[in-house]
C-alpha positions, 0 to 999 in steps of 0.5 A: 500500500502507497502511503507516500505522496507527492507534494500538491498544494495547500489549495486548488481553485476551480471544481467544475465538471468537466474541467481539468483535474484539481488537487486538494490536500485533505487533512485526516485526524485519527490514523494510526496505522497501515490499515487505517491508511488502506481504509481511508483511501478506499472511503475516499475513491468511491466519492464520485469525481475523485481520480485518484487518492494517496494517504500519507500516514506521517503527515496526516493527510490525502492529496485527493485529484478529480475533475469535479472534486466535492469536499464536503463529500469527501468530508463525509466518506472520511468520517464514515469511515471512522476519522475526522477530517478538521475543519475551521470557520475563516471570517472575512470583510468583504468590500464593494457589494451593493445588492443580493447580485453580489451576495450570490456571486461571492458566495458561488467565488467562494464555493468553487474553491475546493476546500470550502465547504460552505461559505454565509455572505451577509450584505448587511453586514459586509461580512462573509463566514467560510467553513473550510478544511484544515490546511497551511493557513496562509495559503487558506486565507490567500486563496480566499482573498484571491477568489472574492478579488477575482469575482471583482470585489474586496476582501480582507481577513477578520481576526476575531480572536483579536476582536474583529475590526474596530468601525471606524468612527470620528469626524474625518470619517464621516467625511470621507464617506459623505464626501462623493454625495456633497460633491455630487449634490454640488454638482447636480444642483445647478442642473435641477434648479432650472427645472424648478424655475420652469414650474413657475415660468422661469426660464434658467436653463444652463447652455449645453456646455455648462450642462455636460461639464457639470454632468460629466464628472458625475457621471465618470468620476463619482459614478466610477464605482458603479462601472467597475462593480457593473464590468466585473459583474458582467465578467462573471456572467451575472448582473447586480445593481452597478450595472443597471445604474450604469446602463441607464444613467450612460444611456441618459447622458449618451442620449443628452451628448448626441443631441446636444452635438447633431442640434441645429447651430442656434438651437438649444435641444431638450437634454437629460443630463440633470437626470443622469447626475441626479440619479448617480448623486441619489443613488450615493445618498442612499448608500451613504445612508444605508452605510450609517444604518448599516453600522448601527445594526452592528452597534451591539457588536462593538458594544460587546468589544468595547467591554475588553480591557487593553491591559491588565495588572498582573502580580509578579513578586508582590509588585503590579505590572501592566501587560497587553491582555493578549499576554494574560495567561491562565493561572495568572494572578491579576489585580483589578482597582475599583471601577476597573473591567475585570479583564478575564474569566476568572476567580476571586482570590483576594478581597470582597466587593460588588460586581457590574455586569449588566452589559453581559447578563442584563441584570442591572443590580450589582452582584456581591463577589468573595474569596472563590466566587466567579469572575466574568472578564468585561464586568465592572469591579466595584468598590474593591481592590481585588486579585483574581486568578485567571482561568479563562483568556482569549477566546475561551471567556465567557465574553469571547463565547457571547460575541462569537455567538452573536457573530454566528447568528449574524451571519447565518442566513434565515430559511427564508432566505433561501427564497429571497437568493432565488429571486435575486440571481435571476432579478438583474437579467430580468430587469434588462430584459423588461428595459429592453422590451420597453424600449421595443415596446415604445420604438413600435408604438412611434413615439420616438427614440427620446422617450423611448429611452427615457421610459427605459432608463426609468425601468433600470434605474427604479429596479432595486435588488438591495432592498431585497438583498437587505431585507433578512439580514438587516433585521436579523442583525438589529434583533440578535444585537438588541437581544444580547443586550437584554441578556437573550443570545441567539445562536442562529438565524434558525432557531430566531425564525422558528422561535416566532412560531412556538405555541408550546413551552416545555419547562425543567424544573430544577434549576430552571422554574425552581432556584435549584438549590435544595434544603433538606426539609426532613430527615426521618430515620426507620424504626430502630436506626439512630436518626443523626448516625443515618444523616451521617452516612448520608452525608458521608456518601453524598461529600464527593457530589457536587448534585444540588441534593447531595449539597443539601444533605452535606449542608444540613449533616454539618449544621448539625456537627456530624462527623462526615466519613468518606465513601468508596467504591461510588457508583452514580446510577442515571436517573435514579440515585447513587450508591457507594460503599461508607464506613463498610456498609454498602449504601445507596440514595434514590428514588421512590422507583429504585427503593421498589427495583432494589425490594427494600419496604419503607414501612411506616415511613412510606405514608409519611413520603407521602404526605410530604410529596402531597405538600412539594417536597422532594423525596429520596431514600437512604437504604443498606444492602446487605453484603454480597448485594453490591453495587450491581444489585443496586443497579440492575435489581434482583435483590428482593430481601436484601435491602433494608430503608435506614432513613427518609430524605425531603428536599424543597426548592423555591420557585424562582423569583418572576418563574410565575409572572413568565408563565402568565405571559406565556398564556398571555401569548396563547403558549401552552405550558409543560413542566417535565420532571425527573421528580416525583408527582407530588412536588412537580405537581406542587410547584406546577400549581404555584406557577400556573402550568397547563401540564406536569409530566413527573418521574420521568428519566434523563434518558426520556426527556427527548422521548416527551418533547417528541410526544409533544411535536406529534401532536403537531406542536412547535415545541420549545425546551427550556433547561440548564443541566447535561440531562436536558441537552438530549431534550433541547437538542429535539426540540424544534428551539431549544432554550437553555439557561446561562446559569446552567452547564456548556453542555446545554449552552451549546446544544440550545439554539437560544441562550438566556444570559442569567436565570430569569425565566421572564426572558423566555417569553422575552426572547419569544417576543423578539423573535416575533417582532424580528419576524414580522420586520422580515415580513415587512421588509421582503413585502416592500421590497417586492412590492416597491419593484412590482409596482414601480418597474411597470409604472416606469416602463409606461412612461409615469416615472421620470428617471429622477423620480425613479433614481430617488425612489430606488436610493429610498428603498433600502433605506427604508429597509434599514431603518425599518429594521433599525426599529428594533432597537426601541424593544424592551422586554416586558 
C-alpha cells in the first residue's frame, strides 16, 4: 500500500465538471496505522469525481485529484469511515457589494474553491463566514482573498480572536464617506434648479456646455464605482445593481451628448443630463445612508468589544505590572482597582466587593463577589481592590463565547432566505430584459427614440435588488444585537425564525422554574436506626457530589456537627440515585422507583413520603444492602430481601423569583405550558400549581426527556425546551428551539439554539417576543421590497416615472429597509 505522496498544494481553485483535474490536500485526524491508511483511501475513491487518492500516514493527510472534486463529500466518506477530517470557520470583510447580485456571486467565488465547504455572505453586514478544511493557513486565507478579488470585489481577513475590526468612527470619517454625495449634490444642483424655475415660468436653463461639464464628472468620476462593480459583474456572467445604474444613467447622458452635438447651430435641444447626475448623486445618498444604518445594526457588536480591557495588572513578586491582555495567561494572578473591567474569566482570590455586569447578563443590580466566587472578564469591579486568578483568556471567556455567538447568528442566513437568493440571481437579467422590451415596446408604438429611452432608463434605474438583498439580514442583525443586550443570545438565524412560531413551552424544573438549590426539609430515620448516625452516612456518601441534593444533605449533616466519613467504591446510577460503599456498609440514595427495583419496604415511613410529596417536597431514600448485594444489585435489581430503608430524605426548592409572572405571559401569548420532571408527582405537581402550568409530566428519566418533547411535536406542536443541566441537552437538542439557561452547564449552552444570559425565566417569553417582532420586520421588509419593484418597474416602463423620480425612489428603498429594521432597537422586554 502507497502511503507516500507527492507534494500538491495547500489549495486548488476551480471544481467544475468537466474541467481539468484539481488537487486538494485533505487533512485526516485519527490514523494510526497501515490499515487505517488502506481504509481511508478506499472511503475516499468511491466519492464520485475523485481520480485518484494517496494517504500519507506521517503527515496526516490525502492529496485527493478529480475533475469535479466535492469536499464536503469527501468530508463525509472520511468520517464514515471512522476519522475526522478538521475543519475551521475563516471570517472575512468583504468590500464593494451593493445588492443580493453580489451576495450570490461571492458566495458561488467562494464555493468553487475546493476546500470550502460552505461559505454565509451577509450584505448587511459586509461580512462573509467560510467553513473550510484544515490546511497551511496562509495559503487558506490567500486563496480566499484571491477568489472574492477575482469575482471583482474586496476582501480582507477578520481576526476575531483579536476582536474583529474596530468601525471606524470620528469626524474625518464621516467625511470621507459623505464626501462623493456633497460633491455630487454640488454638482447636480445647478442642473435641477432650472427645472424648478420652469414650474413657475422661469426660464434658467444652463447652455449645453455648462450642462455636460457639470454632468460629466458625475457621471465618470463619482459614478466610477458603479462601472467597475457593473464590468466585473458582467465578467462573471451575472448582473447586480452597478450595472443597471450604469446602463441607464450612460444611456441618459449618451442620449443628452448626441443631441446636444447633431442640434441645429442656434438651437438649444431638450437634454437629460440633470437626470443622469441626479440619479448617480441619489443613488450615493442612499448608500451613504444605508452605510450609517448599516453600522448601527452592528452597534451591539462593538458594544460587546468595547467591554475588553487593553491591559491588565498582573502580580509578579508582590509588585503590579501592566501587560497587553493578549499576554494574560491562565493561572495568572491579576489585580483589578475599583471601577476597573475585570479583564478575564476568572476567580476571586483576594478581597470582597460588588460586581457590574449588566452589559453581559442584563441584570442591572450589582452582584456581591468573595474569596472563590466567579469572575466574568468585561464586568465592572466595584468598590474593591481585588486579585483574581485567571482561568479563562482569549477566546475561551465567557465574553469571547457571547460575541462569537452573536457573530454566528449574524451571519447565518434565515430559511427564508433561501427564497429571497432565488429571486435575486435571476432579478438583474430580468430587469434588462423588461428595459429592453420597453424600449421595443415604445420604438413600435412611434413615439420616438427620446422617450423611448427615457421610459427605459426609468425601468433600470427604479429596479432595486438591495432592498431585497437587505431585507433578512438587516433585521436579523438589529434583533440578535438588541437581544444580547437584554441578556437573550441567539445562536442562529434558525432557531430566531422558528422561535416566532412556538405555541408550546416545555419547562425543567430544577434549576430552571425552581432556584435549584435544595434544603433538606426532613430527615426521618426507620424504626430502630439512630436518626443523626443515618444523616451521617448520608452525608458521608453524598461529600464527593457536587448534585444540588447531595449539597443539601452535606449542608444540613454539618449544621448539625456530624462527623462526615468518606465513601468508596461510588457508583452514580442515571436517573435514579447513587450508591457507594461508607464506613463498610454498602449504601445507596434514590428514588421512590429504585427503593421498589432494589425490594427494600419503607414501612411506616412510606405514608409519611407521602404526605410530604402531597405538600412539594422532594423525596429520596437512604437504604443498606446487605453484603454480597453490591453495587450491581443496586443497579440492575434482583435483590428482593436484601435491602433494608435506614432513613427518609425531603428536599424543597423555591420557585424562582418572576418563574410565575413568565408563565402568565406565556398564556398571555396563547403558549401552552409543560413542566417535565425527573421528580416525583407530588412536588412537580406542587410547584406546577404555584406557577400556573397547563401540564406536569413527573418521574420521568434523563434518558426520556427527548422521548416527551417528541410526544409533544406529534401532536403537531412547535415545541420549545427550556433547561440548564447535561440531562436536558438530549431534550433541547429535539426540540424544534431549544432554550437553555446561562446559569446552567456548556453542555446545554451549546446544544440550545437560544441562550438566556442569567436565570430569569421572564426572558423566555422575552426572547419569544423578539423573535416575533424580528419576524414580522422580515415580513415587512421582503413585502416592500417586492412590492416597491412590482409596482414601480411597470409604472416606469409606461412612461409615469421620470428617471429622477425613479433614481430617488430606488436610493429610498433600502433605506427604508434599514431603518425599518433599525426599529428594533426601541424593544424592551416586558
Amino acid at each position: 500500500m502507497n502511503t507516500q505522496t507527492a507534494a500538491v498544494p495547500a489549495v486548488a481553485t476551480g471544481r467544475k465538471p468537466g474541467s481539468s483535474p484539481v488537487a486538494l490536500n485533505l487533512p485526516i485526524e485519527g490514523m494510526t496505522c497501515a490499515s487505517c491508511v488502506a481504509r481511508v483511501e478506499k472511503a475516499l475513491a468511491r466519492v464520485p469525481g475523485v481520480e485518484k487518492v494517496s494517504v500519507n500516514l506521517a503527515t496526516e493527510s490525502a492529496a485527493v485529484t478529480g475533475a469535479a472534486l466535492d469536499p464536503a463529500a469527501l468530508a463525509a466518506a472520511v468520517s464514515k469511515a471512522g476519522y475526522a477530517t478538521p475543519t475551521r470557520s475563516v471570517d472575512l470583510k468583504i468590500e464593494g457589494m451593493t445588492c443580493a447580485s453580489c451576495v450570490s456571486r461571492v458566495e458561488k467565488a467562494l464555493r468553487k474553491l475546493p476546500f470550502v465547504l460552505d461559505a454565509s455572505v451577509n450584505l448587511a453586514g459586509e461580512s462573509a463566514r467560510v467553513s473550510v478544511l484544515g490546511g497551511n493557513e496562509a495559503d487558506v486565507d490567500a486563496a480566499l482573498v484571491g477568489a472574492v478579488a477575482k469575482a471583482g470585489y474586496g476582501a480582507r481577513r477578520v481576526d476575531t480572536a483579536a476582536g474583529g475590526e474596530a468601525a471606524e468612527e470620528g469626524g474625518a470619517a464621516e467625511w470621507r464617506r459623505a464626501a462623493p454625495v456633497l460633491i455630487g449634490g454640488l454638482l447636480s444642483l445647478p442642473l435641477v434648479v432650472p427645472m424648478v424655475g420652469d414650474l413657475f415660468g422661469r426660464h434658467w436653463m444652463l447652455p449645453a456646455w455648462a450642462q455636460f461639464l457639470l454632468a460629466t464628472p458625475v457621471q465618470f468620476l463619482l459614478g466610477a464605482r458603479f462601472y467597475k462593480a457593473g464590468w466585473h459583474a458582467l465578467r462573471a456572467g451575472t448582473g447586480n445593481m452597478d450595472l443597471l445604474v450604469a446602463i441607464g444613467t450612460s444611456a441618459g447622458w449618451g442620449l443628452s451628448t448626441w443631441l446636444w452635438l447633431t442640434a441645429e447651430p442656434g438651437t438649444m435641444p431638450h437634454l437629460y443630463y440633470e437626470a443622469s447626475a441626479v440619479v448617480i448623486t441619489l443613488v450615493l445618498l442612499g448608500k451613504w445612508l444605508e452605510a450609517r444604518a448599516r453600522r448601527r445594526t452592528t452597534a451591539a457588536i462593538r458594544a460587546l468589544q468595547a467591554l475588553r480591557p487593553d491591559v491588565a495588572r498582573l502580580l509578579r513578586e508582590g509588585a503590579e505590572v501592566e501587560v497587553p491582555l493578549a499576554q494574560v495567561a491562565a493561572g495568572d494572578r491579576l489585580v483589578v482597582r475599583p471601577g476597573e473591567r475585570i479583564p478575564v474569566d476568572g476567580e476571586l482570590a483576594e478581597g470582597h466587593t460588588q460586581v457590574d455586569e449588566s452589559m453581559l447578563t442584563g441584570e442591572p443590580l450589582p452582584v456581591s463577589r468573595s474569596v472563590g466566587d466567579r469572575l466574568t472578564g468585561g464586568s465592572i469591579n466595584g468598590d474593591g481592590r481585588i486579585v483574581m486568578l485567571a482561568t479563562a483568556v482569549g477566546t475561551e471567556t465567557v465574553l469571547a463565547r457571547i460575541i462569537r455567538m452573536v457573530e454566528d447568528a449574524q451571519a447565518a442566513k434565515a430559511p427564508i432566505q433561501r427564497i429571497v437568493d432565488r429571486v435575486s440571481a435571476v432579478f438583474v437579467p430580468v430587469v434588462i430584459v423588461i428595459a429592453a422590451l420597453t424600449l421595443a415596446g415604445w420604438l413600435l408604438a412611434g413615439k420616438g427614440v427620446e422617450p423611448a429611452l427615457i421610459a427605459a432608463v426609468s425601468v433600470l434605474v427604479i429596479a432595486c435588488p438591495c432592498a431585497l438583498g437587505l431585507a433578512t439580514p438587516a433585521a436579523i442583525m438589529a434583533g440578535t444585537g438588541v437581544a444580547a443586550r437584554h441578556g437573550v443570545l441567539i445562536k442562529d438565524a434558525q432557531a430566531l425564525e422558528i422561535a416566532h412560531r412556538v405555541d408550546t413551552v416545555a419547562f425543567d424544573k430544577t434549576g430552571t422554574l425552581t432556584v435549584g438549590k435544595p434544603r433538606l426539609l426532613a430527615f426521618e430515620a426507620a424504626d430502630g436506626a439512630p436518626a443523626e448516625a443515618a444523616l451521617a452516612l448520608a452525608a458521608g456518601l453524598q461529600s464527593g457530589s457536587e448534585h444540588p441534593l447531595a449539597r443539601a444533605v452535606v449542608e444540613a449533616a454539618r449544621e448539625r456537627g456530624l462527623a462526615i466519613g468518606a465513601a468508596d467504591d461510588v457508583q452514580a446510577v442515571p436517573g435514579k440515585g447513587v450508591t457507594g460503599r461508607v464506613g463498610g456498609r454498602r449504601l445507596s440514595i434514590g428514588s421512590r422507583r429504585w427503593l421498589e427495583e432494589q425490594g427494600a419496604d419503607p414501612a411506616s415511613l412510606g405514608e409519611r413520603a407521602d404526605a410530604l410529596q402531597r405538600e412539594g417536597a422532594s423525596v429520596s431514600w437512604l437504604i443498606e444492602h446487605a453484603e454480597g448485594a453490591g453495587a450491581a444489585a443496586g443497579t440492575h435489581g434482583g435483590t428482593q430481601g436484601r435491602a433494608s430503608v435506614l432513613a427518609l430524605l425531603a428536599f424543597g426548592d423555591a420557585p424562582k423569583e418572576g418563574a410565575a409572572q413568565a408563565i402568565a405571559l406565556l398564556r398571555a401569548r396563547g403558549v401552552r405550558t409543560v413542566m417535565i420532571s425527573g421528580d416525583n408527582r407530588g412536588a412537580a405537581e406542587a410547584v406546577a400549581r404555584a406557577l400556573g402550568l397547563d401540564e406536569v409530566v413527573a418521574d420521568v428519566l434523563p434518558a426520556d426527556k427527548a422521548g416527551h418533547v417528541r410526544r409533544l411535536q406529534q401532536g403537531g406542536h412547535t415545541v420549545a425546551m427550556v433547561g440548564d443541566g447535561v440531562n436536558d441537552a438530549p431534550a433541547l437538542a429535539a426540540a424544534d428551539v431549544g432554550i437553555a439557561m446561562g446559569n446552567g452547564t456548556d453542555v446545554a449552552m451549546h446544544t440550545a439554539g437560544l441562550t438566556l444570559m442569567r436565570g430569569d425565566p421572564r426572558l423566555v417569553p422575552a426572547a419569544l417576543e423578539i423573535s416575533d417582532r424580528t419576524y414580522a420586520k422580515i415580513r415587512q421588509n421582503l413585502f416592500w421590497a417586492f412590492f416597491y419593484n412590482a409596482v414601480g418597474i411597470p409604472l416606469a416602463a409606461v412612461g409615469l416615472l421620470s428617471p429622477v423620480v425613479a433614481g430617488a425612489a430606488m436610493a429610498m428603498s433600502s433605506v427604508s429597509v434599514m431603518t425599518n429594521a433599525l426599529l428594533l432597537s426601541r424593544w424592551r422586554p416586558r
